[in-house]
N, C-alpha and C positions, 0 to 999 in steps of 0.2 A: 400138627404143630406148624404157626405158619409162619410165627419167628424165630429167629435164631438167639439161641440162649446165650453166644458166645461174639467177639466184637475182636476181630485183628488190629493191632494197635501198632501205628506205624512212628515209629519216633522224628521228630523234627531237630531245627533247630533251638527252635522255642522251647519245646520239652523236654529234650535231655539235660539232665541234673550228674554235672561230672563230680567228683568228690578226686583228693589230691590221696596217693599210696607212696608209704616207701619204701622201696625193697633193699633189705641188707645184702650187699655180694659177697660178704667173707667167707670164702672157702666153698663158695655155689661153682658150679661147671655153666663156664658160660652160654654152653649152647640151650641146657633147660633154664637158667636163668634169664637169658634173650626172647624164646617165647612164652616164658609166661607173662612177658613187659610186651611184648607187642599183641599175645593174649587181652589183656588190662586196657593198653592204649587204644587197640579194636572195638572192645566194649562186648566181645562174645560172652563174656560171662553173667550182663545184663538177660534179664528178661525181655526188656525190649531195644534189645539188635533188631539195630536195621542196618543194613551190606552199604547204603551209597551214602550216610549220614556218621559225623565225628558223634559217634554217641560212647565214648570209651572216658577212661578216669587220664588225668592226669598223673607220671609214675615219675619218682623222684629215684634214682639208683644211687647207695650209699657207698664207701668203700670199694670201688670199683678197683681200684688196684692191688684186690685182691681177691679176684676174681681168677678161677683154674681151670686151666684144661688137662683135659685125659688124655694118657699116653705122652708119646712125642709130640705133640702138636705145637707144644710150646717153639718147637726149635726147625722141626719139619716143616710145618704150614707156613703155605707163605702170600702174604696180601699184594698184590699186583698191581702199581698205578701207573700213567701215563703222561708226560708234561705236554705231550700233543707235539714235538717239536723230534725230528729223527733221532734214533738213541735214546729216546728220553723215559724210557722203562725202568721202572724203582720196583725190586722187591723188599721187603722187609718182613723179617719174619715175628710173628707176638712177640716174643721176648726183647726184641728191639725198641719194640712202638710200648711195649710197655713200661719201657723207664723214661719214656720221653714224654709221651699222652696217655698213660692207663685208660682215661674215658673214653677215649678212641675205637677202644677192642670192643665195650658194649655198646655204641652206638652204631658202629658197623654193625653187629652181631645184630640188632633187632630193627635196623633200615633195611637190611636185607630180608626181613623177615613180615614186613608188611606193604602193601599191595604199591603199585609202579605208576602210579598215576596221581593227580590234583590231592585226591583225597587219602593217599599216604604221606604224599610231601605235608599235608596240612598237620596229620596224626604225631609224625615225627616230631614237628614241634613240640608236642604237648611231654615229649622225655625229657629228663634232665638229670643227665650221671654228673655224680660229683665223686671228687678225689679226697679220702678221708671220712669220718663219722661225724661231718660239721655239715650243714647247709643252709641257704639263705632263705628257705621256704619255711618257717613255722610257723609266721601269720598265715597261711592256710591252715593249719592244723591235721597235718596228713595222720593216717592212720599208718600204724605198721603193719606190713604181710610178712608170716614167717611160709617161705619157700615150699618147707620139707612140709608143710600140712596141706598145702595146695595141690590137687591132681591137675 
């Protein structure tokens, strides 16, 4: 045989075909709810992933403020920033950030979870947590993913 019956397909920009997803957070644990949205935004669940190319879906996060963690985390864990200026160290722990920015805790949760460079900052974009079961995206026509069926 002196061809190959088979042809590696590398994804472009040109070719990737993103489609819009929305994930409900009500009563999801946000740490398997964060990767399966940076799962989606990656594109690993396509056939044709490619690692250095945005070929991932655009994920729309619903109800994010209501969104759980396990254990104490809610009260124990604590998010760490820094205003650059001596003394200027903020902790706050979820339950704080959460009555002020709910979105906050899943967008942290799933920027940390995809790659450190051009091509994550690019990815990030493509999330959008909203507060509540309302959002501005239906002229996309996003499909719904229900969490608990997804491995």
């Amino acid at each position: 045989m002196d061809t190959l019956s088979y042809k590696t397909v590398s994804a472009n920009k040109a070719t990737v075909e993103k489609e819009w997803v929305v994930i409900d957070a009500t009563g999801q644990v946000l740490g398997r709810l964060a990767s399966t949205a940076a799962r989606i935004l990656r594109g690993k669940h396509k056939t044709n992933y490619t690692p250095h190319v945005d070929c991932g879906d655009n994920v729309i996060v619903i109800n994010a403020e209501k969104v759980v963690l396990t254990g104490s985390k809610m009260t124990d864990k604590e998010y760490v920033r820094h205003s650059g200026y001596p003394g200027g160290q903020y902790r706050r722990t979820p339950a704080e950030i959460l009555v002020k920015f709910p979105e906050r805790l899943v967008e942290h949760a799933v920027k940390g979870m995809l790659p450190k460079n051009r091509l994550g900052r690019s990815i990030y974009k493509n999330l959008k947590v909203v507060v509540g079961p309302e959002h501005k995206y239906q002229a996309q026509q996003p499909r719904l993913i229900d969490l608990n069926t997804i491995k």
